[in-house]
C-alpha positions in Angstrom: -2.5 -0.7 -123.4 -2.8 -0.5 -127.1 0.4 -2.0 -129.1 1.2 0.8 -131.1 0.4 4.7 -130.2 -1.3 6.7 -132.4 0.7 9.4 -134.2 -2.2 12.1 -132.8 -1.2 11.1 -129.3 2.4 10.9 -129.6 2.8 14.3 -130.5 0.0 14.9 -127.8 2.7 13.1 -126.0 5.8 14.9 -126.7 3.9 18.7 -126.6 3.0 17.9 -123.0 7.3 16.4 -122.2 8.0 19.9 -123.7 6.3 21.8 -121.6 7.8 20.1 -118.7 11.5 21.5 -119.1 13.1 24.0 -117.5 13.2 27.7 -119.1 16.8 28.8 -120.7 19.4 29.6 -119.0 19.2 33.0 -120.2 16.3 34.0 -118.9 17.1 34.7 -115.4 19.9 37.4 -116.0 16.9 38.7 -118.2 14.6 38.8 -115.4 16.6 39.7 -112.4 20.2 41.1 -113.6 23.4 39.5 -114.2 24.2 39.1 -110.0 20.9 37.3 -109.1 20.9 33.5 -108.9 18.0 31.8 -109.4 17.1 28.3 -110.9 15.7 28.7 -113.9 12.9 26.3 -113.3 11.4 28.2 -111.4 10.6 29.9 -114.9 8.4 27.5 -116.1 4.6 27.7 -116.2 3.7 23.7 -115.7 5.8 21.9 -114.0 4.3 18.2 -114.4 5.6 14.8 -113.5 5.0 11.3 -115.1 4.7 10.5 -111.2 2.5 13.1 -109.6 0.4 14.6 -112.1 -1.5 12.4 -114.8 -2.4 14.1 -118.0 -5.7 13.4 -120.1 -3.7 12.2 -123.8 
């Protein structure tokens, strides 16, 4: 592995750690109404893990 990372693929890097959160909070009394209880990552498009999935950066 190289000794220092490129500043192309760090922010490669940290686009793809964004994308990885959960939605706001907010979004599910949005979605469903203030009485429904849902985790709001189930909000989220990609779901990716340093584990599971791999990523091409």
């Amino acid at each position: 592995m190289a000794r220092y990372i490129h500043l192309s693929r760090k922010l490669r890097l940290a686009k793809l750690n964004r994308r990885t959160r959960w939605a706001p909070f907010w979004t599910v009394p949005k979605m469903y109404g203030a009485s429904r209880r849902i985790h709001p990552g189930r909000h989220t498009a990609i779901k990716r893990n340093w584990r599971r999935t791999k990523t091409k950066a």
